[in-house]
C-alpha positions in Angstrom: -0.9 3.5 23.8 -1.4 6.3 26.3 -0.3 9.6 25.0 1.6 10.4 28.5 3.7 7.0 29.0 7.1 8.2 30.6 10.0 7.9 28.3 12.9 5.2 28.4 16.5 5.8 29.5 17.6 2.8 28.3 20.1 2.4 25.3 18.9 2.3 21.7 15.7 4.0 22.7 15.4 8.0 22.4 15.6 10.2 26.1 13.3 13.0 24.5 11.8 12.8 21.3 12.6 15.1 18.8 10.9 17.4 17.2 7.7 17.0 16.2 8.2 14.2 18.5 8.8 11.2 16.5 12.8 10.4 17.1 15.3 8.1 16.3 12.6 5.0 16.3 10.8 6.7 14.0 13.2 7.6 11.5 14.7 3.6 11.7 10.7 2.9 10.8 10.6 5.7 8.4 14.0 5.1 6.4 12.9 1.4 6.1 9.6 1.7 4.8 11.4 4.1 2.0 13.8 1.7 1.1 11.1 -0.8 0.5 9.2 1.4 -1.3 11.6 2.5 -3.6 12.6 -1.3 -4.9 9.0 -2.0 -4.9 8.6 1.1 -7.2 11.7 0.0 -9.2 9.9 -3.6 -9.8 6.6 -2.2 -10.1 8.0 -0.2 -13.3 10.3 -2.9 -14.3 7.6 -6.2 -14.0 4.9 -4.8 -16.6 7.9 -4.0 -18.8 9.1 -7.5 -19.0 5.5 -8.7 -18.8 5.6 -6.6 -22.4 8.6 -7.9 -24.0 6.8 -11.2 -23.4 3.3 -10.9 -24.4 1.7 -8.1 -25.9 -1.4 -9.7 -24.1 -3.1 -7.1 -22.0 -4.7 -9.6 -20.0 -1.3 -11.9 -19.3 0.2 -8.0 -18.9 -2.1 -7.5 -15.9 -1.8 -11.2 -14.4 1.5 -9.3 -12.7 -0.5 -7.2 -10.6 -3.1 -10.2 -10.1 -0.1 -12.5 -8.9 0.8 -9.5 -6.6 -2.0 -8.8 -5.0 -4.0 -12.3 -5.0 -2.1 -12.8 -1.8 -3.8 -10.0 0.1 -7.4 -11.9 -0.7 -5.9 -15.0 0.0 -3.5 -14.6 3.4 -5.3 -11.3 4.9 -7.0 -13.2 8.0 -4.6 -15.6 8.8 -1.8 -12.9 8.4 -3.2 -10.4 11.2 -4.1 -13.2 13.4 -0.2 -14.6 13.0 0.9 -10.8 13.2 -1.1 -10.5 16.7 1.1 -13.4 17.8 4.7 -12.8 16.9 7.4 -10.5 17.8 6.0 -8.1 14.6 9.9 -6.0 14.8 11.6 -9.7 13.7 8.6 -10.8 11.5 9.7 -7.6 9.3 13.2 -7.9 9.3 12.7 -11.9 8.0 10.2 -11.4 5.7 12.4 -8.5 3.9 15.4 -10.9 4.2 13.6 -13.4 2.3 12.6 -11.1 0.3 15.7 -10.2 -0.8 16.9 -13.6 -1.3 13.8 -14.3 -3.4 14.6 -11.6 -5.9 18.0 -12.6 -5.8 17.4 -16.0 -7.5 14.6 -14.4 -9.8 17.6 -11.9 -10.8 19.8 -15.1 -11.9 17.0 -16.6 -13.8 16.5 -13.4 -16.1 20.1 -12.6 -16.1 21.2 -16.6 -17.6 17.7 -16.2 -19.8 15.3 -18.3 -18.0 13.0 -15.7 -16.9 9.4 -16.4 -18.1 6.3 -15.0 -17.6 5.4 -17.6 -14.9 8.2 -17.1 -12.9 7.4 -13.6 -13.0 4.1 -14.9 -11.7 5.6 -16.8 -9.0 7.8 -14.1 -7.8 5.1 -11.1 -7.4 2.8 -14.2 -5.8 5.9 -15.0 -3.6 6.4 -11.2 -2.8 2.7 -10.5 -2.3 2.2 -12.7 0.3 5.1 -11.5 2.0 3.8 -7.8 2.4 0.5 -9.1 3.3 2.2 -9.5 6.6 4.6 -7.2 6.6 2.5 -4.6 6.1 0.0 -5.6 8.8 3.2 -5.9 10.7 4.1 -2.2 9.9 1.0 -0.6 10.3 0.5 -2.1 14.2 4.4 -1.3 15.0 3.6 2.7 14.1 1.7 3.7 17.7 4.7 1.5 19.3 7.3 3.5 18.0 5.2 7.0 18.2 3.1 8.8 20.2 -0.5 9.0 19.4 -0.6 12.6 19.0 2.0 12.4 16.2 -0.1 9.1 14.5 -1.4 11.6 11.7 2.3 12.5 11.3 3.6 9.8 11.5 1.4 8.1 8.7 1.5 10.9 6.6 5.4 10.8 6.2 5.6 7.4 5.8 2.6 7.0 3.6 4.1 9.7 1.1 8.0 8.8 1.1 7.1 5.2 0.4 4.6 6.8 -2.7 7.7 8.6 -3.8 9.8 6.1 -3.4 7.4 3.5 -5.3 5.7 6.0 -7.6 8.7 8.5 -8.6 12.2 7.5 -7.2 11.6 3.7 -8.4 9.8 3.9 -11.3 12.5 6.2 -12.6 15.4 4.2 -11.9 13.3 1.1 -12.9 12.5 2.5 -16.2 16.1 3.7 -16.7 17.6 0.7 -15.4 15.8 -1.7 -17.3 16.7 0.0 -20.9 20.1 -1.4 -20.0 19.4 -5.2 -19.2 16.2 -6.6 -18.0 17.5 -8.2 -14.5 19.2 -5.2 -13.2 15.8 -3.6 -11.6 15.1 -6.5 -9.6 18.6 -6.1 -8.4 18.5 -2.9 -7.2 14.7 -4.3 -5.2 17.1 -6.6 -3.4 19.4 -4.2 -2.2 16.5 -2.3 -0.9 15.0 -5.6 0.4 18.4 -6.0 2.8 18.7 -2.4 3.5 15.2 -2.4 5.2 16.4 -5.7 7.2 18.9 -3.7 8.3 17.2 -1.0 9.6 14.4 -3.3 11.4 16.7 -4.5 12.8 18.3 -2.1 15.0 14.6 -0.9 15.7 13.2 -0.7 19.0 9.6 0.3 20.6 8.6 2.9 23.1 8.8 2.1 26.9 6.0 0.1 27.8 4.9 -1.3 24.1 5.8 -5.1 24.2 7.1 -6.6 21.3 7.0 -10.3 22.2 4.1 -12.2 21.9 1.6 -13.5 24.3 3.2 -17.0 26.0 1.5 -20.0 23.4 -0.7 -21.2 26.7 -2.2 -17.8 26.3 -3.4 -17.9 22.7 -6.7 -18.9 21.8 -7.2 -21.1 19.0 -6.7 -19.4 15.1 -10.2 -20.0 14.0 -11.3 -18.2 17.4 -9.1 -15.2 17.0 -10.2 -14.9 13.1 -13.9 -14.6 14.0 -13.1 -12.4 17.2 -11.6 -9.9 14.9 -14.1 -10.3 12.1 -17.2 -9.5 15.2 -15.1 -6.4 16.0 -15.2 -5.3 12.9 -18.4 -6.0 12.0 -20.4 -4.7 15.1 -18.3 -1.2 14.6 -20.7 0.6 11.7 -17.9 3.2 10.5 -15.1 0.6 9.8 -17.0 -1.6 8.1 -18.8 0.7 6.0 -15.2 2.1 4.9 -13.5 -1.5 4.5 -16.2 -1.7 1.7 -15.6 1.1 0.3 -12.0 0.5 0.4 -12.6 -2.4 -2.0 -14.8 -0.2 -4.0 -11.8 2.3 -5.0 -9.1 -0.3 -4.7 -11.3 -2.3 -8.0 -10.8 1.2 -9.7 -7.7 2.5 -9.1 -5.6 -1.0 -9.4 -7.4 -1.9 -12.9 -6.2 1.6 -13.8 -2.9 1.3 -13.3 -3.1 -2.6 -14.2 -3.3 -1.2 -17.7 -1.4 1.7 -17.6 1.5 0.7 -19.4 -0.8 -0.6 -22.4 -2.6 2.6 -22.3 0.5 4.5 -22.1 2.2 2.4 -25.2 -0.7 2.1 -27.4 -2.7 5.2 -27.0 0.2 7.6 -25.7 2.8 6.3 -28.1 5.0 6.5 -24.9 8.4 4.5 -25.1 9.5 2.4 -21.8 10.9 5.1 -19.9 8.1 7.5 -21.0 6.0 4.6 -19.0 8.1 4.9 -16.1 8.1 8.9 -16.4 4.2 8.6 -16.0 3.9 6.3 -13.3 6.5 8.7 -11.5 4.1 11.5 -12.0 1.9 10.2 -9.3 4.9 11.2 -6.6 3.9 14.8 -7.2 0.5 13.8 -5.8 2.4 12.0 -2.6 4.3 14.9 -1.7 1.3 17.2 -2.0 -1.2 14.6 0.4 1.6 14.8 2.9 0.6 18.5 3.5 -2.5 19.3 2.4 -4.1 15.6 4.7 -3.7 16.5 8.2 -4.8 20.5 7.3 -7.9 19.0 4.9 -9.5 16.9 8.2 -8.8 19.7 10.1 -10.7 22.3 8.2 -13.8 20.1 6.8 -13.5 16.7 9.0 -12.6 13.2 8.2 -16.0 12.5 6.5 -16.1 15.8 3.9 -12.6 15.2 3.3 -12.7 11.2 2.1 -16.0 12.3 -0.2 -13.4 15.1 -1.7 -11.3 11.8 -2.3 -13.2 9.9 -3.5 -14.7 12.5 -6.1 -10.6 13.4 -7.0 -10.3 9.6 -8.0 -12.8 10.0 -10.4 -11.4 13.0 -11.7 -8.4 11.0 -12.3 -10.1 8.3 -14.4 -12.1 11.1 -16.0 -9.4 12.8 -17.4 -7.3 9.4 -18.8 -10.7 8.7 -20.3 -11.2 11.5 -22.5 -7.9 13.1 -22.7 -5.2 11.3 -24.7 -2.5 13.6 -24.1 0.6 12.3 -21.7 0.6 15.9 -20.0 -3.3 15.1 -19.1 -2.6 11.4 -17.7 0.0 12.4 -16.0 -1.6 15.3 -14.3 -4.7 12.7 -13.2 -1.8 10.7 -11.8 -0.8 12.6 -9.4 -4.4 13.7 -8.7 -5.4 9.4 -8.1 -2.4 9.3 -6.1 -2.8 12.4 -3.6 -6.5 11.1 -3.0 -5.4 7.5 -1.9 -2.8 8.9 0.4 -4.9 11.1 1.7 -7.5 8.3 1.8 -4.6 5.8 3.7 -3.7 8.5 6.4 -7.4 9.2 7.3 -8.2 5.8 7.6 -5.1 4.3 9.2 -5.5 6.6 11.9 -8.6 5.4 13.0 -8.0 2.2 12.7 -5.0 2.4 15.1 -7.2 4.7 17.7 -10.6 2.8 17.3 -9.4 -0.9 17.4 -7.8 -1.8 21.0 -4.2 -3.0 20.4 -4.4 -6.7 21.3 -6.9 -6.8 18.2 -5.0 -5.1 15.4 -3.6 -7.2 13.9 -7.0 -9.8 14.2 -9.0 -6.4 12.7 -6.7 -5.0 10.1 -6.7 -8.3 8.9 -10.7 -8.8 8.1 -10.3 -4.7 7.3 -7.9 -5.4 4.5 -9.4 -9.2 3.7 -12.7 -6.3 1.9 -10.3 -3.8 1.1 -7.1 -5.5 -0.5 -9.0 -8.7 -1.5 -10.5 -6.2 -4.0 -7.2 -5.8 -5.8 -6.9 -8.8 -7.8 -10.2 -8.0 -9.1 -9.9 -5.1 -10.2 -6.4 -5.9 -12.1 -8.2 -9.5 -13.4 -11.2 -7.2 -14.6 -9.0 -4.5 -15.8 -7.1 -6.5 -18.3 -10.5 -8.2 -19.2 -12.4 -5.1 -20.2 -9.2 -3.6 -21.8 -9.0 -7.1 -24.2 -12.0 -6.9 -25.4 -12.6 -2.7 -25.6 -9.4 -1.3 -24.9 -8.2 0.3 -22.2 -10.0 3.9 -22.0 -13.6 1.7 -21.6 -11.3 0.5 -18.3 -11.2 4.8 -16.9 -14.7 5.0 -17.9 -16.4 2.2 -15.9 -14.0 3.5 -13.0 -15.7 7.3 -13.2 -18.8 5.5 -12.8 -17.6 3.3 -10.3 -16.3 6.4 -8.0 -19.4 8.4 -8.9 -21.7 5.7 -6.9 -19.3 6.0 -4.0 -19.0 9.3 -3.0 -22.9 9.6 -3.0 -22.3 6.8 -1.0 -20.3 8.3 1.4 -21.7 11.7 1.0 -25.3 10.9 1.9 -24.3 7.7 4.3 -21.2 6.7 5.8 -19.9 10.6 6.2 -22.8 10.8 9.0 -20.9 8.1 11.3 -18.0 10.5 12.3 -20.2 12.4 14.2 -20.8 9.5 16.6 -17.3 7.6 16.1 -16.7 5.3 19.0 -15.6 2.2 19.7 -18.2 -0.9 20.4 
């Protein structure tokens, strides 16, 4: 997207951006992604908890974040290669639709007591592989609906408001909500799940970003656009080297909170809402990478500032390791969580400025395929490791863990941003 692409009179789409410059598109874009967040942060809170009252299991207890996020190993290719093919405004609003209606029926199963632990399986699965194209979906749609001198913006307010709403606002409400019956959480995610739909909906792109996709005579076949996106990526040094160490953190910081609520009952003495008080810690964090990311690169560069991440995450684990207190955990929280954000935005941004737009979707897809396909792992290894040792051995293999990356990135990969280009 060119940065001086004239602006649209036509109806639904903005005259004259508004200050900073991102408009009524962009708020549409924004106030969905929120909603979404904030059910997915009501479920997030809600699914371990029922996962609880069902098995005391920590490995069964972290088989809801596997189910979640197997999907992402699973779809990731074939997602961004369908995502480079459709209309990626209407592939949101259906998927959330469905989405909705999914968590609808699971709603009815819990609230006439048939909810189980593999139907909760089969619901985060379902769910999972939804936002596995959704969210390749989402991230594409952002220089459509913005200009690329507001991308770091842009990302930065929607990666925080949908960490609030999925790490603070829901969690809360989950927490609260689920003291008074089990199914009314998931409720309140399907609400959110039409409310997005809604929004999407009425959505429309700048002047001269298409939303249709290429006529079917045009499309090469999907194994060819697979391995065209997967030579992209790998002939461009910097992005791989970070999809790697993507997966690297995303082992660590999803075991950690795979485990969190058995950490927070058993070694916290926390109650169910205490829970859902700590996860909401991590907000705090959001809020704070929304201001302090763009100013960070700016001051030390892209490359200082994700070694500063990745050294923060293992100041997170560090402190849930040796600190039993809920004050301390929930401090590190928000300390894990302003580092990914930060992370997200610096990374997001050059993948939407370094990868030419009719490959995308194709590269986001290999990108995430190293970098989400990591997070089942690290939930599956999680409640392993905290079976067998309990869960603080789970923070102190991810110190470790971080400490090997940012040498990594310190003395390796934070050399490439000097000579960033794309192949």
């Amino acid at each position: 997207m060119t940065s001086d692409a004239s602006l649209s009179t036509e109806p639904g789409v903005d005259a004259a951006p508004r200050s900073p410059g991102l408009g009524r598109q962009f708020a549409r874009l924004w106030g969905a992604s929120a909603a979404s967040a904030i059910g997915e942060g009501v479920s997030l809170a809600a699914a371990p908890l029922l996962a609880s009252t069902l098995t005391d299991d920590p490995r069964l207890i972290a088989g809801v974040s596997v189910a979640l996020t197997l999907p992402y190993a699973l779809f990731g290719i074939p997602a961004g290669v369908l995502v480079d093919r459709a209309d990626r405004r209407r592939t949101m609003t259906y998927i959330d639709l469905f989405r909705g209606c999914l968590v609808t029926l699971f709603v009815l199963s819990v609230a006439l007591g048939l909810g189980n632990l593999w139907a909760l399986y089969l619901c985060f699965f379902l769910i999972g592989t939804c936002e596995t194209f959704f969210r390749n979906a989402a991230q594409i749609l952002v220089p459509s609906v913005v200009r690329e001198e507001h991308l770091v913006t842009a990302n930065g307010r929607i990666m925080s408001s949908e960490t609030v709403g999925s790490q603070f606002v829901g969690p809360l409400i989950g927490s609260s909500l689920f003291v008074l019956a089990p199914a009314v959480p998931f409720a309140v995610n399907a609400a959110t799940f039409f409310t997005s739909a809604t929004l999407l909906s009425r959505l429309r792109t700048l002047p001269g970003e298409p939303e249709s996709a290429p006529a079917a005579k045009e499309r090469p076949r999907l194994l060819t656009d697979m391995a065209t996106g997967l030579r992209w990526l790998f002939r461009h040094r910097l992005l791989r080297s970070l999809s790697l160490t993507a997966g690297a953190i995303n082992v660590v910081y999803t075991g950690a909170l795979a485990v969190l609520v058995v950490h927070a009952h058993r070694t916290l003495g926390l109650s169910d809402f205490g829970y859902g008080v700590l996860v909401a810690c991590q907000a705090v964090g959001a809020v704070t990478a929304a201001r302090l990311s763009a100013p960070l690169v700016a001051r030390i560069g892209k490359g200082w500032a994700l070694v500063c991440v990745v050294t923060a995450i293992g100041c997170s684990n560090l402190i849930i390791w040796l600190v039993p207190s809920a004050w301390a955990v929930g401090l590190a929280l928000a300390l894990g969580a302003c580092a990914t954000v930060t992370w997200n935005v610096v990374t997001v941004v050059l993948r939407q400025t370094l990868v030419p737009k009719d490959l995308q979707g194709r590269v986001n897809s290999i990108y995430r395929l190293f970098a989400w396909g990591a997070l089942p792992v690290g939930a599956a290894l999680a409640g392993v490791v905290s079976k067998s040792q309990g869960t603080p051995a789970v923070y102190a293999l991810g110190v470790g863990v971080m400490a090997l990356v940012a040498l990594r990135l310190a003395f390796g990969v934070r050399k490439r941003f000097d000579t960033v280009q794309a192949p």
